[in-house]
C-alpha positions, 0 to 999 in steps of 0.5 A, spaced: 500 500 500 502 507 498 505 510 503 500 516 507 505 521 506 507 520 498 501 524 498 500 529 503 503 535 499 498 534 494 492 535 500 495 541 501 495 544 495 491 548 492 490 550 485 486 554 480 488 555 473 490 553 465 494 548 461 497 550 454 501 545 451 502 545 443 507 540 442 509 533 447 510 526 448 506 522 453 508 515 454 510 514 446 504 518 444 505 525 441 499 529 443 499 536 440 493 542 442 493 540 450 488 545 454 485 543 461 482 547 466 484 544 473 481 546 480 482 543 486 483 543 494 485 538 500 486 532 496 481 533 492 482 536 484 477 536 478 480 537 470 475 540 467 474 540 461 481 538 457 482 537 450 488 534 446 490 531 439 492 526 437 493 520 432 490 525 427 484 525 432 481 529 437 479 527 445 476 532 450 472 530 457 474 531 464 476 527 469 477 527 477 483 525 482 482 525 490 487 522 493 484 524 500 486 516 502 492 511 502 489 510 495 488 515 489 482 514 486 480 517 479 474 518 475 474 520 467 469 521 462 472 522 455 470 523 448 474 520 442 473 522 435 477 521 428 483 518 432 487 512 428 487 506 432 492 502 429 498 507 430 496 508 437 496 500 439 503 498 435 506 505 440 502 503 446 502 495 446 508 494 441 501 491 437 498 490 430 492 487 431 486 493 430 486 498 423 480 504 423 478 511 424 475 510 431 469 514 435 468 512 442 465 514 448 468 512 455 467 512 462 472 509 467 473 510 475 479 506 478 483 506 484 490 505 485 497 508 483 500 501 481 497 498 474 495 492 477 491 494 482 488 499 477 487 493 472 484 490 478 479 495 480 477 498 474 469 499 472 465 504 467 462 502 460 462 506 454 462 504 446 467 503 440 465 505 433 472 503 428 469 504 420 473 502 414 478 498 419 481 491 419 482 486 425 489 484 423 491 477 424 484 473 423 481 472 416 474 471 420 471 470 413 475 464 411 474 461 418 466 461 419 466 458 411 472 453 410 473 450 417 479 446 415 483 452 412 481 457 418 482 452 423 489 450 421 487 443 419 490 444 412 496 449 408 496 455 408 495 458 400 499 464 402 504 467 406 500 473 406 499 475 414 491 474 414 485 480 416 478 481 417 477 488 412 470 491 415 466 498 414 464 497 420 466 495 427 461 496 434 463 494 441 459 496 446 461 494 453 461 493 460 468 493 466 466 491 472 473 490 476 477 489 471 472 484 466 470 488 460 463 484 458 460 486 452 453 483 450 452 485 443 458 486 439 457 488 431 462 487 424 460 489 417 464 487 411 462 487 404 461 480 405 460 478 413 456 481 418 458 478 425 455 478 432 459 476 438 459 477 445 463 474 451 468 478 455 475 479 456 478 479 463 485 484 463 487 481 470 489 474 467 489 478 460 484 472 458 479 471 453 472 468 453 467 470 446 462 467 441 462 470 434 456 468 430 456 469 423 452 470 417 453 472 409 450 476 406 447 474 400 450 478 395 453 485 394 450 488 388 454 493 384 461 490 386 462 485 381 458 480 385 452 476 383 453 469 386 449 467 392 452 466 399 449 461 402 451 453 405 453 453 413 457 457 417 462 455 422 461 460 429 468 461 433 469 460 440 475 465 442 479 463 448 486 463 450 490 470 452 492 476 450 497 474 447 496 468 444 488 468 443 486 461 441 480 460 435 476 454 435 470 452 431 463 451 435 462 443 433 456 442 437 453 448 432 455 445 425 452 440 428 446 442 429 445 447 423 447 440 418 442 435 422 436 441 421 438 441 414 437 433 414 431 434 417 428 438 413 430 435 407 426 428 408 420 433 409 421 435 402 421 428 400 414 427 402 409 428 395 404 433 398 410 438 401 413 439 394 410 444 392 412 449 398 420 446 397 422 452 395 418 456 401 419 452 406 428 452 403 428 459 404 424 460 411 429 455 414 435 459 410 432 465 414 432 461 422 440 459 420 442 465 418 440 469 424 
């Protein structure tokens, strides 16, 4: 635990005032156009409003410190608009899984001056929108269509790192001490829409989602004019941060083959023969959601 008296001047302090900043670096990050407001007294300081740019985005919010106790504790409201994301994981976690100009609102409240312990009591809820981006690493399309290519079980065809390009990618979510949940993930590509949901757990850097997918039929107007149609492979996400696991959902194909074959028998009988092509279609419509 801190020691008391690290804080002690700050209880003391009292301050009123503005901060400009035209050119810095934060943690590898280069901002530019710092301005805030803070005020504050007897451990207690609210930085409101602030503004900055960065990664070709603006972020503004306001924020809240108190350090009245042995431990800080913060409280930020933010606001992220036009910010490239891909840059600012490779600066920040020495990644490259994430392209796309990013819109989001995030609201977080911690407590603790270790990043365990801030990990471990983080809580809030927000929203991500990421448009005209790819998930780098993963060809989800390839995986929710061809199990033995997307799953490892046959030779890969290139040597080209695989991507999920997408027009748009939604993440609603939730942080309850440290696990972010989120219920209703969305992705739109051209020729996928997927949904997923789970949870990632920043303590123990786990995962723990279900993609579903569905393709869309046909997309007119870009030289395609077949029919996406046949059973997908939901993906069941697991492992760790570093070394996430993709599995398909068995137990799924399953199901989606075994209705299939049901069905079918049911086009056999003489007196359904004439609705095939109807009773096709609502089953295609049942699957696919």
């Amino acid at each position: 635990m801190p020691d008391k008296a690290i804080y002690t001047p700050l209880r003391k302090l009292s301050v009123d005032g503005k901060i400009k900043a035209g050119t810095m670096v934060v943690h590898r990050a280069p901002i530019t156009d710092l301005q805030l407001t803070v005020k504050g007294q007897e451990g207690s300081f609210r930085i409101a409003p602030f503004s900055l740019k960065a990664y070709q985005g603006a972020i503004s919010g306001n924020a809240e410190v108190r350090v009245k106790g042995n431990t800080p504790a913060t409280r930020l409201d933010m606001r992220i608009n036009g910010l490239q994301i891909g840059p600012l994981l490779r600066d920040q976690l020495q990644k490259d899984i994430l392209e796309g100009t990013t819109q989001a609102t995030i609201q977080l409240n911690m407590t603790g001056d270790q990043p365990d312990r801030i990990k471990q009591s983080l809580g809030g809820k927000g929203e991500l929108l990421v448009t005209n981006g790819a998930i780098v690493g993963i060809d989800l399309a390839n995986m929710v269509r061809n199990v033995q290519a997307a799953f490892g079980l046959a030779q890969p065809t290139s040597g080209e790192k695989p991507r999920t390009d997408f027009t748009e990618l939604r993440i609603p979510y939730v942080i309850n001490k440290g696990v972010v949940t989120t219920p209703d993930i969305r992705l739109q590509s051209p020729f996928l829409r997927l949904q997923a949901a789970g949870s990632a757990d920043l303590v123990r850097e786990s995962l723990d989602f279900r993609i579903e997918p569905k393709f869309v039929g046909t997309i007119k107007g870009q030289g395609d004019t077949a029919t996406h149609k046949g059973i997908t492979v939901p993906v069941l996400v697991g492992g760790s941060f570093d070394r996430p696991t993709f599995k398909p959902d068995l137990k799924s194909i399953a199901r989606q083959q075994l209705e299939r074959e049901a069905v079918q028998k049911v086009f056999e009988k003489k007196e359904l023969k004439p609705y095939k092509e109807t009773i096709k279609g609502l089953l295609d419509s049942i699957l696919s959601e």
